[in-house]
VEXMI-394732 format. One record per residue (C-alpha): x, y, z; chain. Coordinates in steps of 0.1 Angstrom, whole numbers, plus 2048, in hexadecimal, padded with zeros to 3 digits. Each point is the difference from the previous one (the first is absolute). Layout:
N
+------+-------+-----+-----+
! east ! north !  up ! mol !
+------+-------+-----+-----+
!    X !     Y !   Z !   A !
...
+------+-------+-----+-----+
This chain:
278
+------+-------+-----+-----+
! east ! north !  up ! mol !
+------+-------+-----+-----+
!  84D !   624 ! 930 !   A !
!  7E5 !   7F0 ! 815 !   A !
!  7EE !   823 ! 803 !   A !
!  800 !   806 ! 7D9 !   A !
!  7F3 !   7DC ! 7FA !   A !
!  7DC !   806 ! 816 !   A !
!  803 !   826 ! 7F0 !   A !
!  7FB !   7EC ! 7DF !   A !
!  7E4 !   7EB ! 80F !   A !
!  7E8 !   81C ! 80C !   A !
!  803 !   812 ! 7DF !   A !
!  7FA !   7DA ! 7EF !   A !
!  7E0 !   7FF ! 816 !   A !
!  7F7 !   820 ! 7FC !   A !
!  803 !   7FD ! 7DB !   A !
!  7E4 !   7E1 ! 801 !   A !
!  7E0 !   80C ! 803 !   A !
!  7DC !   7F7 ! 7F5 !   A !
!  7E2 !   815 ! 7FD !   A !
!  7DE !   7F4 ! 815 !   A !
!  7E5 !   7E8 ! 7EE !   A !
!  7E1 !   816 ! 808 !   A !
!  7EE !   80A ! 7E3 !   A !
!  7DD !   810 ! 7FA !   A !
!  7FA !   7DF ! 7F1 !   A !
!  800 !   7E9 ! 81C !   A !
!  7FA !   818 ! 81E !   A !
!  7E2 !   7F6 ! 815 !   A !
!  7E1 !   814 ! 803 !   A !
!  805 !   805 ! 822 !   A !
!  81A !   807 ! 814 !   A !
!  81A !   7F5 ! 80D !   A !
!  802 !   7FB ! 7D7 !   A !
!  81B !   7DF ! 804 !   A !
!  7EC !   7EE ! 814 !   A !
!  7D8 !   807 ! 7FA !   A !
!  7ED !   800 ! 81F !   A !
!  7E1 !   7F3 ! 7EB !   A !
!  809 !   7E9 ! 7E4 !   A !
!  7DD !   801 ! 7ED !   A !
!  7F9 !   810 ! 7E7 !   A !
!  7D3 !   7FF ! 800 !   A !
!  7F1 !   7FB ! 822 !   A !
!  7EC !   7E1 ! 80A !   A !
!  7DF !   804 ! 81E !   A !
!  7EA !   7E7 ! 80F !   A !
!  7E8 !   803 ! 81B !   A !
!  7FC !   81F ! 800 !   A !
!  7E4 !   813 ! 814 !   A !
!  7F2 !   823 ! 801 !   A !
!  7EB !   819 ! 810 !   A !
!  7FB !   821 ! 7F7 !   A !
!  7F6 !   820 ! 80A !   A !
!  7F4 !   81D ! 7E9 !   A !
!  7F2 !   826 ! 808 !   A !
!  802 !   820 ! 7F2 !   A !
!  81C !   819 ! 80C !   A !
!  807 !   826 ! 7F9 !   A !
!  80C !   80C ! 7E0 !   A !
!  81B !   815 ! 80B !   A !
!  80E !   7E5 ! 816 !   A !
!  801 !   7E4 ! 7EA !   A !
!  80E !   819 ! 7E3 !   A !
!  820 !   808 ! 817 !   A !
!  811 !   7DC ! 801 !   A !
!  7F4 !   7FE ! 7DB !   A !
!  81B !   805 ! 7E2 !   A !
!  7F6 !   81A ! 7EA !   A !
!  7FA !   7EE ! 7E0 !   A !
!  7E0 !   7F5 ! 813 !   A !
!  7E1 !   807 ! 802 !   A !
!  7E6 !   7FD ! 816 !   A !
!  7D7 !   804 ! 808 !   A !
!  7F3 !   817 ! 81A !   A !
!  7FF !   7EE ! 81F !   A !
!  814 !   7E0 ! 7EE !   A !
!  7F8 !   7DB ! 80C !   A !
!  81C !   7ED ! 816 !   A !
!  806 !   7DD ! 80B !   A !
!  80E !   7F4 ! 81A !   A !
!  80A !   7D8 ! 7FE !   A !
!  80C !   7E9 ! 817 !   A !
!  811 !   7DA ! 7F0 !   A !
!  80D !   7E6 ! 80B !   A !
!  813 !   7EA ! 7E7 !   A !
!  804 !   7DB ! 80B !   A !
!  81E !   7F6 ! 7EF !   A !
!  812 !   814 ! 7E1 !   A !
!  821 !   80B ! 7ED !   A !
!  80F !   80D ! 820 !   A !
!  7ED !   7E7 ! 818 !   A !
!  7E3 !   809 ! 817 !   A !
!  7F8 !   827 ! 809 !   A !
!  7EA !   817 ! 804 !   A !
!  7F7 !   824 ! 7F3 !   A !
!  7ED !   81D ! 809 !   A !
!  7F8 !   815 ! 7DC !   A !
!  7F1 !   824 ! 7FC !   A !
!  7F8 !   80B ! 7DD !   A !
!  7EC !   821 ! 7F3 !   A !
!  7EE !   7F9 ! 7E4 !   A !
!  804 !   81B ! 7E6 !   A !
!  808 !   802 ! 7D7 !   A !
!  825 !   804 ! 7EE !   A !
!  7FB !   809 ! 7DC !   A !
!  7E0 !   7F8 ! 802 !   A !
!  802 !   7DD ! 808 !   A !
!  7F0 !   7F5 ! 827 !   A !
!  81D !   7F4 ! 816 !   A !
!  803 !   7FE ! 828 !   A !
!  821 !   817 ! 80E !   A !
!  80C !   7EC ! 81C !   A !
!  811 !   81D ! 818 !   A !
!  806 !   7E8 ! 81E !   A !
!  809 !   7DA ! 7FE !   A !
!  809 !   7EA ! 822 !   A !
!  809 !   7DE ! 800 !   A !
!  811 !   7E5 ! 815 !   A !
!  81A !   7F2 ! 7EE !   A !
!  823 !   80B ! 7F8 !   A !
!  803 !   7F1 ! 7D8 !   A !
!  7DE !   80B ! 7FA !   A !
!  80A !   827 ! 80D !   A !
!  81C !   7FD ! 7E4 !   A !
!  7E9 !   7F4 ! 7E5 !   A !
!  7E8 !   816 ! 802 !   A !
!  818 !   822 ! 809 !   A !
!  81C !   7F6 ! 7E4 !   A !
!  7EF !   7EF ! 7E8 !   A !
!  7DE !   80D ! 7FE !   A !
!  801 !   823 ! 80D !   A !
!  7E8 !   7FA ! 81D !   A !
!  80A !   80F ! 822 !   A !
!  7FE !   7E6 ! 815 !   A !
!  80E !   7FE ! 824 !   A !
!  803 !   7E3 ! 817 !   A !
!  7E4 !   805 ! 81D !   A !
!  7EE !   7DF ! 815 !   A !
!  7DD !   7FB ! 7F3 !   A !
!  7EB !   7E9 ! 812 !   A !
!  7E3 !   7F1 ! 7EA !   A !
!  7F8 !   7DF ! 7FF !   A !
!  7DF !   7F5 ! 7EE !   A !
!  7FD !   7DB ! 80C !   A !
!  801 !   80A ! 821 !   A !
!  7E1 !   7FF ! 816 !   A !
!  7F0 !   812 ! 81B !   A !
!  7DC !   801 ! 80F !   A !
!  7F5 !   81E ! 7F5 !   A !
!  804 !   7F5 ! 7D7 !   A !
!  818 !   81F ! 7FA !   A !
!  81F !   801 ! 7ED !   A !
!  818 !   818 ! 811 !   A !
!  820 !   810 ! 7EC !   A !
!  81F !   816 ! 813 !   A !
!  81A !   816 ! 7F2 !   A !
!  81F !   806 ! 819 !   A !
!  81B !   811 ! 7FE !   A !
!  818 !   7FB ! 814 !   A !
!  7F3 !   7DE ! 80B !   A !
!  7E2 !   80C ! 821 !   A !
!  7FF !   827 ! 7EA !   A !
!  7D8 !   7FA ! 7EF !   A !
!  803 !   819 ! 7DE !   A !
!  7DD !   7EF ! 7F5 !   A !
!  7E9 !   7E7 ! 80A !   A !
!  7E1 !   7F4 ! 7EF !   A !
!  7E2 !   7E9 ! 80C !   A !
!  7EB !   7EC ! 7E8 !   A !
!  7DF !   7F0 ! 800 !   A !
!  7FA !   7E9 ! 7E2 !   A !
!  7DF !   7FF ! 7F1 !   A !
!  7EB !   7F4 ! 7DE !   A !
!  818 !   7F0 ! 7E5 !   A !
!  803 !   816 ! 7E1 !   A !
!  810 !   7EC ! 7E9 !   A !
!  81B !   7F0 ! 7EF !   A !
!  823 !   80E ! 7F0 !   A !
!  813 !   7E9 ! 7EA !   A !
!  811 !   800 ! 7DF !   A !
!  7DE !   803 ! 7EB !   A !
!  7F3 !   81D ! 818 !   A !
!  81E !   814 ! 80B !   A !
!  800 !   823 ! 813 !   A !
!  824 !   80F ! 7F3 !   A !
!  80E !   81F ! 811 !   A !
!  820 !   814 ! 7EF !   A !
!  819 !   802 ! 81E !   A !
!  814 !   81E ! 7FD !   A !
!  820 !   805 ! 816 !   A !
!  815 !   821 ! 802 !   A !
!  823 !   7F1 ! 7FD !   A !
!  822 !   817 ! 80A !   A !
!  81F !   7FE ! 805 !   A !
!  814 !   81A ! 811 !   A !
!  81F !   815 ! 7F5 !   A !
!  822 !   7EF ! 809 !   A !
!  808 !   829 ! 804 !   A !
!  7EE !   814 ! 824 !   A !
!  7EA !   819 ! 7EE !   A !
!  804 !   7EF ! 7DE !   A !
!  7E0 !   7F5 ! 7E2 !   A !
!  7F2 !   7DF ! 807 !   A !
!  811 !   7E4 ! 7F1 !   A !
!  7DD !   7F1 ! 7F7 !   A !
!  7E3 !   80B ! 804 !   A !
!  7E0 !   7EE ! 7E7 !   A !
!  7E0 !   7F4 ! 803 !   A !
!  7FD !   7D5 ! 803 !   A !
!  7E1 !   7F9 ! 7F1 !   A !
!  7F8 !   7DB ! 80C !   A !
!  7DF !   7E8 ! 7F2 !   A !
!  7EF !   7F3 ! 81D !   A !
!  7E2 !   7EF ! 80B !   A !
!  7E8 !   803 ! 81E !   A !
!  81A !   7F3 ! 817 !   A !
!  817 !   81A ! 7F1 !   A !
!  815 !   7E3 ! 7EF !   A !
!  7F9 !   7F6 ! 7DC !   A !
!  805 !   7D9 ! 801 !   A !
!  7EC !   7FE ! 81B !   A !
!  7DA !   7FC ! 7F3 !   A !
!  80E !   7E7 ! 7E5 !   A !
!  80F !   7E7 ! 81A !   A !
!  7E0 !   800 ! 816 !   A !
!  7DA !   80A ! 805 !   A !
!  7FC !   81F ! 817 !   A !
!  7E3 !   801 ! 814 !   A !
!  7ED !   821 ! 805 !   A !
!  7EE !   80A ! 81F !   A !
!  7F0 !   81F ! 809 !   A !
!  80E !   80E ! 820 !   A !
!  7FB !   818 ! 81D !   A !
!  816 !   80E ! 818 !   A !
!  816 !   81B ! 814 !   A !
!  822 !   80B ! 7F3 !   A !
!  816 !   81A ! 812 !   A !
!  81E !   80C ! 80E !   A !
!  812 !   806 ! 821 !   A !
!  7FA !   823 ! 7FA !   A !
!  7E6 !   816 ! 80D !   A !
!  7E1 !   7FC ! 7E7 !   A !
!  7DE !   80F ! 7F9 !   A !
!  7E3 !   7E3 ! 7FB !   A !
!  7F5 !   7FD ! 7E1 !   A !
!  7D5 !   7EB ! 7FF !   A !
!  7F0 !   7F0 ! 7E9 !   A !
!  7EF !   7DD ! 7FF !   A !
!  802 !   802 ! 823 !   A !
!  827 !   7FB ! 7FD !   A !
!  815 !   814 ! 80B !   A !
!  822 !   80F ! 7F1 !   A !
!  81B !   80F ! 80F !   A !
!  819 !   81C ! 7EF !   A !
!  81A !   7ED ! 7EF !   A !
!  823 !   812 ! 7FF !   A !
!  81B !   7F2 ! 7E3 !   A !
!  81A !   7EE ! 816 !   A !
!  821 !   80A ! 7FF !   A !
!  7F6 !   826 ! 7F7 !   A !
!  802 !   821 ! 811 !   A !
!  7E0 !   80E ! 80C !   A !
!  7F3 !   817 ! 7E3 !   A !
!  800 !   7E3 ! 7E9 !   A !
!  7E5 !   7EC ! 80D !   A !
!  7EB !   7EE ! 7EB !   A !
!  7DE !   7FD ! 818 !   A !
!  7E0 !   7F0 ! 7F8 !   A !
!  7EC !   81A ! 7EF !   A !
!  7E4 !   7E6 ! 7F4 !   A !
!  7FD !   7DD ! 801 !   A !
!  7F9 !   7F3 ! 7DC !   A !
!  7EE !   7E1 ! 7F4 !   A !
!  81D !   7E7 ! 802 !   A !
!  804 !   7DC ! 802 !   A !
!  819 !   7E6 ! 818 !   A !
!  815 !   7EA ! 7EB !   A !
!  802 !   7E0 ! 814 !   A !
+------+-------+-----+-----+
C-alpha cells in the first residue's frame, strides 16, 4: 500500500509542470540573455582623448579583409587611432581602432577590420551589439601624462609584454576646433556574424552594422564636449620586421594588421595629410 501511495505522487508531480518565462520579448541583447551583462541601452563618454595615425596602404591588401559589398580606391586611406575614454557606460578603458576608409552604396564609411580594447563589458558591446570585432588586448596610452621629451607615446600588447603596435607622437600647431556646430562624422561599419550552431553549417548571421559616428568614432561625443585639433607627427609600427617609410624627415615603419596572418598586411604605402585628434 505504502509503495502504490508514492507511485501516485511521482505521476502527481510529474503531471505538474510549467513552461519557462523567456520570451523574445524580454531577452537581453546580450548574453547571458536573463541577466544582461550591460544594462544600457545608448552609450554615455567623457574625457575622451585621441591620436591618430593615417597612410596610404596597398589595394590588394586592404581589399582582402574587406566584405564584398565594398568598395574601395586604389591605394585606399587607413587610420589607425589610439583613445582613451575617462569614464563611460562600461567605466574607464581604452581602445586601439583600425578602419579602411572606402564607399558602400555609394555612401563614404570607414570598415573597421581590427578593434582592441581593455575592458571586458565594452568587448561585449561592441562584438554583440554593434558588430565590431573587438578583442580584449592592454593598451597603454595616457595623454595627461608627461615626459621630457614632449611626446605622447601609445602601446598595443597582446598578451600583456607581446608589442602588436606602437606609435610615437609629437604634437604640433593647433588646427582647430570640433564641436556640435562643426562636426567631422565618420559612418562606422562593422561586419557582424554569428556562427552555425551545426560544424560545417550557413552562418546563423552574418550583416553589415552600419553605425553613425563622429571623429572619436562615437556619435555623442562632439555634442557633450569641444574637441581640440592638433596637427601631429610621428612613428607608428609593429613588432614585425618593417621597411622605412621618409618623408618630413619622419620616419615610418611597415605597419602589419594585428592579429592577422602574414599575407594580410596592411603596410604603410604613403603617409597622407592627416591630423591628431587631441
Amino acid at each position: 500500500m505504502h509503495r502504490f501511495s508514492n507511485i501516485e505522487s511521482i505521476k502527481k508531480r510529474r503531471e505538474i509542470t510549467m513552461k519557462g518565462k523567456l520570451t523574445r520579448s524580454n531577452l537581453a541583447q546580450t548574453m547571458p540573455v536573463h541577466a544582461d551583462p550591460l544594462s544600457f541601452t545608448n552609450a554615455s563618454f567623457r574625457g575622451v582623448n585621441q591620436v591618430t595615425f593615417g597612410y596610404r596602404t596597398k589595394t590588394d591588401a586592404a581589399a582582402v579583409v574587406l566584405p564584398a559589398d565594398l568598395e574601395i580606391e586604389e591605394n585606399p586611406e587607413v587610420s589607425v587611432m589610439f583613445l582613451s575614454y575617462g569614464f563611460s557606460s562600461v567605466g574607464p578603458f581604452r581602445e586601439y581602432i583600425h578602419i579602411i576608409h572606402a564607399r558602400f552604396r555609394g555612401e563614404e564609411v570607414g570598415f573597421v577590420p581590427h578593434i582592441f580594447i581593455s575592458n571586458e563589458r565594452g568587448m561585449l558591446a561592441g562584438r554583440e551589439r554593434e558588430g565590431y570585432p573587438k578583442l580584449l588586448g592592454e593598451i597603454d596610452f595616457d595623454m595627461d601624462r608627461s615626459n621630457v621629451y614632449g611626446l605622447v607615446t601609445a602601446r598595443l600588447s597582446r598578451p600583456a609584454g607581446i608589442t602588436l603596435a606602437q606609435g610615437i607622437f609629437r604634437p604640433s600647431e593647433f588646427v582647430g576646433e570640433i564641436s556640435a556646430d562643426k562636426p567631422q562624422v565618420v559612418k562606422a561599419l562593422g561586419l557582424r556574424v554569428i556562427g552555425s550552431a551545426v560544424p560545417g553549417g550557413p552562418l546563423a548571421v552574418c550583416e553589415i552594422r552600419a553605425v553613425g559616428a563622429g571623429v572619436l568614432l562615437r556619435g555623442n561625443l562632439v555634442r557633450r564636449r569641444h574637441v581640440d585639433v592638433y596637427r601631429c607627427f610621428g612613428v607608428l609600427r609593429s613588432a614585425s620586421p618593417a621597411d622605412c617609410r621618409r618623408r618630413q624627415g619622419n620616419r615610418l615603419l611597415q605597419l602589419f594588421v594585428p592579429a592577422a596572418p602574414p599575407y594580410r598586411d596592411i603596410s604603410i604605402q604613403r603617409v597622407t595629410e592627416k591630423e591628431g585628434f587631441i
